[in-house]
C-alpha positions in Angstrom: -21.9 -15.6 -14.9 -25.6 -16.7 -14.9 -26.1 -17.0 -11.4 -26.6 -13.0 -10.0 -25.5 -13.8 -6.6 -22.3 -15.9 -4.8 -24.1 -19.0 -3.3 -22.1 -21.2 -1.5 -22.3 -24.1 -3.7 -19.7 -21.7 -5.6 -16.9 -22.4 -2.8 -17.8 -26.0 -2.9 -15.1 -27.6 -4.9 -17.9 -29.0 -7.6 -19.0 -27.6 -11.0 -20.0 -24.1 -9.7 -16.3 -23.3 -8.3 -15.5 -24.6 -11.1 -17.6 -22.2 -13.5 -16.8 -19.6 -11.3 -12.8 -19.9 -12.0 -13.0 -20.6 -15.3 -15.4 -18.0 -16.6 -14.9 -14.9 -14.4 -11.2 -15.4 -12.5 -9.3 -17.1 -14.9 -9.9 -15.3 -17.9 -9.4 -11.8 -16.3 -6.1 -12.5 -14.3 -5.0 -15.3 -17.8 -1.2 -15.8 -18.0 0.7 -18.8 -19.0 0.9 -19.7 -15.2 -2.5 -19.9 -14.3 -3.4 -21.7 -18.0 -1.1 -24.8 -16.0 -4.4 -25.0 -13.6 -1.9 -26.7 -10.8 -2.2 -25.6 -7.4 1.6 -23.4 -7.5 3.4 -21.4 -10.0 6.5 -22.5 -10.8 8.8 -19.6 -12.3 12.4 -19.0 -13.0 13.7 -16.7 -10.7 17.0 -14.1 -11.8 19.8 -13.8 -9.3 19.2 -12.1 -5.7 17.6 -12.3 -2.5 13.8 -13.6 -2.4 11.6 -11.4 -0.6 8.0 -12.5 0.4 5.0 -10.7 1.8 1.2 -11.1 2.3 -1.7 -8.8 3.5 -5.4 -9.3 3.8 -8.0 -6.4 2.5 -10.8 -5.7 4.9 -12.2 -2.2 3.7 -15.3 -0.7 3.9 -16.9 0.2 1.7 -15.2 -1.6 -1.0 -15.9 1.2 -3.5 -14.1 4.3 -2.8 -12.9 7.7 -4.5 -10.0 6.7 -6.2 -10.4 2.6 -6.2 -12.1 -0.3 -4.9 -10.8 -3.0 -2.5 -8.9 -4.9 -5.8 -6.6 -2.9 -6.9 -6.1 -1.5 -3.3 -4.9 -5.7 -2.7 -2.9 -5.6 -6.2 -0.9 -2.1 -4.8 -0.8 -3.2 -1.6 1.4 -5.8 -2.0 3.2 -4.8 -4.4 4.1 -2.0 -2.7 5.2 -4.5 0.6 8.2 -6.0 -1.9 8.9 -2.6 -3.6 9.8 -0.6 -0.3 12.2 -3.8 0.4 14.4 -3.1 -3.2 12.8 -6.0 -4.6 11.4 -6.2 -8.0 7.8 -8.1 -7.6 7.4 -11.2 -9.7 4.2 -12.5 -8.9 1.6 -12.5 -6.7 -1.4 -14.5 -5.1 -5.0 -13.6 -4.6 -6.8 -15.6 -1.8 -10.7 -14.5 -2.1 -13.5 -15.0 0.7 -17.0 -14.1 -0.4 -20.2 -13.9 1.1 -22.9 -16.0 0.3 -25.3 -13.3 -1.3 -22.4 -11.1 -2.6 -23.7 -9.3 -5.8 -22.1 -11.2 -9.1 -22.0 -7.9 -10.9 -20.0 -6.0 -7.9 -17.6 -9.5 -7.6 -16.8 -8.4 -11.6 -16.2 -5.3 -11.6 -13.2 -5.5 -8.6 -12.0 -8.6 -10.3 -11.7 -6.1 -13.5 -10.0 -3.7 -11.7 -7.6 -6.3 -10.5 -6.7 -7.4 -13.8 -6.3 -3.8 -14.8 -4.2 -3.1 -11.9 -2.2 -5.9 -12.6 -1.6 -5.2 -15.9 -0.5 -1.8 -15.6 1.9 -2.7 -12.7 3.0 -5.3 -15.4 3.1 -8.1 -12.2 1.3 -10.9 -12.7 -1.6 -12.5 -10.7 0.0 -16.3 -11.0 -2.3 -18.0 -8.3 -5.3 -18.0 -6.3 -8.2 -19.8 -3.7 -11.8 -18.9 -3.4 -13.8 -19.4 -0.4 -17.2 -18.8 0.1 -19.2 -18.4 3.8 -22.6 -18.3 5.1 -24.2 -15.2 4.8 -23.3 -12.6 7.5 -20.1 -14.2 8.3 -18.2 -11.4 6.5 -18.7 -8.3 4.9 -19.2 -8.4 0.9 -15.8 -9.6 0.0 -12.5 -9.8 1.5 -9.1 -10.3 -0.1 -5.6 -11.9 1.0 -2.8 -11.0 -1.5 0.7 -12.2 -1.4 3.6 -11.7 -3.2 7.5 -12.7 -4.4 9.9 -10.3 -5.4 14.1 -10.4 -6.2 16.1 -8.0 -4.6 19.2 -7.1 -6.5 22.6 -7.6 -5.4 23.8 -4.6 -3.2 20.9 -3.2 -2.2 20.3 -3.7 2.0 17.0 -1.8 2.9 15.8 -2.7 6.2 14.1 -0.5 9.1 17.2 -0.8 11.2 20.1 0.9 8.8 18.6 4.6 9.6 21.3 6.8 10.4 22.3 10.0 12.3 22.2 12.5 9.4 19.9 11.2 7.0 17.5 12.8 4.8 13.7 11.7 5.9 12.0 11.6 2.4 7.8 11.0 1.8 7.3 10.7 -2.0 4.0 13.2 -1.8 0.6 14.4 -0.1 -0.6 12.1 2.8 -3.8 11.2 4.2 -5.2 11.3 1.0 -6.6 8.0 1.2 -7.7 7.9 4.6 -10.0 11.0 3.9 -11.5 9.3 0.9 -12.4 6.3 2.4 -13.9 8.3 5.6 -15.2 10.8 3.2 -17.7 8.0 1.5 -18.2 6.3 4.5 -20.0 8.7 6.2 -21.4 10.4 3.3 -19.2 13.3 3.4 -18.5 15.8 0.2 -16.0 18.8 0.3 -15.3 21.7 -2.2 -12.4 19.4 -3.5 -13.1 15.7 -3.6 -10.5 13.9 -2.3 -9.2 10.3 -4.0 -7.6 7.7 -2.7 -4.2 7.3 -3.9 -3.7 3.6 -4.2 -0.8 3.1 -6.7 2.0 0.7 -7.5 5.8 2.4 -6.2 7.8 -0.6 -7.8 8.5 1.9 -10.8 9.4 5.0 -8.1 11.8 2.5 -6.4 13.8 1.3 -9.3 14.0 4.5 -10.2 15.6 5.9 -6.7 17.9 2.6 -6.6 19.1 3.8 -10.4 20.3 6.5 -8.5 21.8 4.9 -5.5 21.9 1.6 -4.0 22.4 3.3 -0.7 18.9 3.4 0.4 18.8 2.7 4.1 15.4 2.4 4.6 11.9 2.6 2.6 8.5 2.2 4.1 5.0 2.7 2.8 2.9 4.7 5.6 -0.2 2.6 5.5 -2.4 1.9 8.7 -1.1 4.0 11.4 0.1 6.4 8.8 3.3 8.6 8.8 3.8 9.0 12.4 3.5 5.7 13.5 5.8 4.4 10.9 8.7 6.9 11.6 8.6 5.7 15.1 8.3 1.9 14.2 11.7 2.5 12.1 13.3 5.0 15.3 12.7 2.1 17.7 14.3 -0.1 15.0 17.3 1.9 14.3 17.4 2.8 17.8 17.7 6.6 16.3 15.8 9.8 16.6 14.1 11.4 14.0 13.1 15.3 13.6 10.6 16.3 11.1 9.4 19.8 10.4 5.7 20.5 10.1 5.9 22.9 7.4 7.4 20.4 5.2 5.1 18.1 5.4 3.1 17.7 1.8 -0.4 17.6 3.3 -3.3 19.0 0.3 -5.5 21.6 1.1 -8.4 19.2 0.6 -6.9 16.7 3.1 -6.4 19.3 5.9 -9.5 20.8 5.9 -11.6 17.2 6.5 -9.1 17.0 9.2 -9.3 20.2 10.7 -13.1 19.8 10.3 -13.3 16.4 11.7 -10.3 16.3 14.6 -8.2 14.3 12.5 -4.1 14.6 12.1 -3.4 13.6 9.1 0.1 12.1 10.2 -1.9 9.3 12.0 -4.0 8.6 8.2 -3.6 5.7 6.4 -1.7 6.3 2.6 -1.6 3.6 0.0 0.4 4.7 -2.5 3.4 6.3 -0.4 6.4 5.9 0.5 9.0 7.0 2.8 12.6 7.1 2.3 15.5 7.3 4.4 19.2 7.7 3.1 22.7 10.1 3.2 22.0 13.5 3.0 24.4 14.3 0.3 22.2 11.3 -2.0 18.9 13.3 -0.9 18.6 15.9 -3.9 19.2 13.8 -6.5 17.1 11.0 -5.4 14.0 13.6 -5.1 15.2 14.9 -9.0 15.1 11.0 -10.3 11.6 11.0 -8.5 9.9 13.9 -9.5 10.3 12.5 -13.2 7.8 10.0 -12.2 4.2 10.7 -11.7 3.6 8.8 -8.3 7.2 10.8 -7.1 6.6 14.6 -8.3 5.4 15.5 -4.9 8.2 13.7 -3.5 9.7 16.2 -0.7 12.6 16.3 2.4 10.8 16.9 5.7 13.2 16.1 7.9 16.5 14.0 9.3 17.7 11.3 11.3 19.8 12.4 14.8 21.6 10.4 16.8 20.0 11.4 20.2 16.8 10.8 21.9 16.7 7.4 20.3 13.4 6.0 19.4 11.7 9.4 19.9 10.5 11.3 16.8 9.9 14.7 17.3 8.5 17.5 15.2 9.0 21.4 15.2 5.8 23.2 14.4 5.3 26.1 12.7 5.0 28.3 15.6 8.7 27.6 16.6 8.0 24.9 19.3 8.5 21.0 19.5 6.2 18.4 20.2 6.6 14.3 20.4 5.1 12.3 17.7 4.0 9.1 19.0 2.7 5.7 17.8 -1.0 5.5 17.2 -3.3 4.8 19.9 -6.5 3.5 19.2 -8.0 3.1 16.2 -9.0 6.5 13.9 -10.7 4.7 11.1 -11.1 0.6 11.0 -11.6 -1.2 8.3 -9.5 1.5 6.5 -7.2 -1.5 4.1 
């Protein structure tokens, strides 16, 4: 791009937007849909349910160990379609950018969309670009939707959690809540800790190779662990027990929390995922996972029980119990 800065001429809808697209967006995200330069993608879709999602990426700062805001909005919602059983087919990028926004910065995350893309092997098969005034947002912020197929005989949703299931998390949490705080506030520790914004799709074909009879799968994100188990207790109307010393927390990770007042249970993860199904399934779902590299850490910490229902509880280390509750507040903003 010649110009060095977004100027608002380049959300106009005249030659600019137009040089913008085809120079910088469309040759990084290229694919035979976008090359059709309509305003949908038509694609053939294989036999199953349709799933659909969308989220919008607000995070500051938009560079952070471990990934920037674009391939945190590629993961992200793949991620959405993968903890529903679906296989993602494409997805959308919707792009508001400040007047002012640095060209080189706006190519680099584009870059590491396409890479993202690419790697997750999910195409990017549509998109908008807006631009606003000056101080109206902050740098750059990005809506990403997507559609996915979910196979026949698979029936994951937040309300099939049962009395006796295996609780699942597929490895270390809070990771990428401490990385973002971490170069936020200009913090460094002994250990850096990355983000670990990834794709799961490949982790959750590989558990539904193993069984269909997943009854739940979410992905922690804002709110983290804790407030996601309780979002699926209220909706199984269930109680759920985890045990603190199972919980895969890094060294790194509870150290900035134990320095800072954090819990990591309340930090946002973005490439996790929790999974809940029959006990007797439990061991050799975590085997199929641990042959994946976004599943080794993949680890039981805790069950499902039928009372208390909506309640999840922990036992600590010290032999006691406490309530885990939804998040109050907000820990870190802007954290996704």
């Amino acid at each position: 791009m010649k110009e060095k800065q977004i100027l608002l001429a380049h959300g106009s809808g005249g030659s600019m937007m137009h040089a913008l697209i085809r120079d910088l967006f469309l040759p990084a995200f290229d694919n035979p849909y976008l090359r059709k330069g309509n305003d949908q993608a038509l694609f053939d879709t294989p036999s199953g349910r349709i799933a659909f999602t969308t989220d919008t990426y607000t995070v500051q700062p938009v560079i952070f160990p471990g990934g920037t805001i674009g391939e945190l909005a590629v993961h992200g919602t793949i991620n959405d379609l993968a903890v529903g059983g679906a296989r993602p087919l494409g997805l959308s990028v919707g792009m508001i950018l400040e007047e002012g926004l640095d060209m080189d910065l706006l190519e680099m995350i584009v870059q590491r969309m396409k890479q993202a893309s690419e790697e997750a092997g999910v195409p990017i098969v549509t998109g908008d670009t807006k631009v606003v005034e000056r101080g109206s947002c902050d740098k750059i912020f990005i809506n990403t939707s997507g559609v996915g197929i979910v196979p026949e005989g698979v029936d994951i949703d937040g309300a099939n959690a049962r009395p006796g299931d295996a609780v699942i998390i597929s490895g270390s949490i809070g990771d990428h809540g401490v990385a973002v705080m971490s170069e936020r506030r200009g913090l460094q520790f002994s250990t850096p800790v990355v983000s670990d914004t990834q794709p799961l799709h490949k982790l959750v074909k590989r558990m539904l190779s193993v069984t269909k009879d997943i009854h739940v799968m979410r992905d922690p994100t804002r709110g983290g662990v804790a407030t996601t188990l309780n979002e699926i207790a209220g909706q199984s109307r269930v109680g759920i027990e985890i045990e603190e010393e199972r919980l895969p927390i890094s060294d790194a990770v509870m150290g900035a929390c134990d320095l800072l007042g954090f819990d990591p249970l309340y930090l946002a993860n973005e490439g996790k995922l929790i999974a809940i199904l029959p006990e007797a399934l439990a061991d050799d779902v975590l085997a199929a996972m641990h042959g994946l590299p976004e599943g080794r850490g993949a680890c039981r910490v805790g069950h499902v029980i039928a009372d208390k229902p909506g309640i999840v509880r922990m036992k600590t280390g010290i032999g006691g119990t406490r309530i885990i509750n939804v998040l109050s507040g907000e820990i870190l903003p802007r954290i996704c």
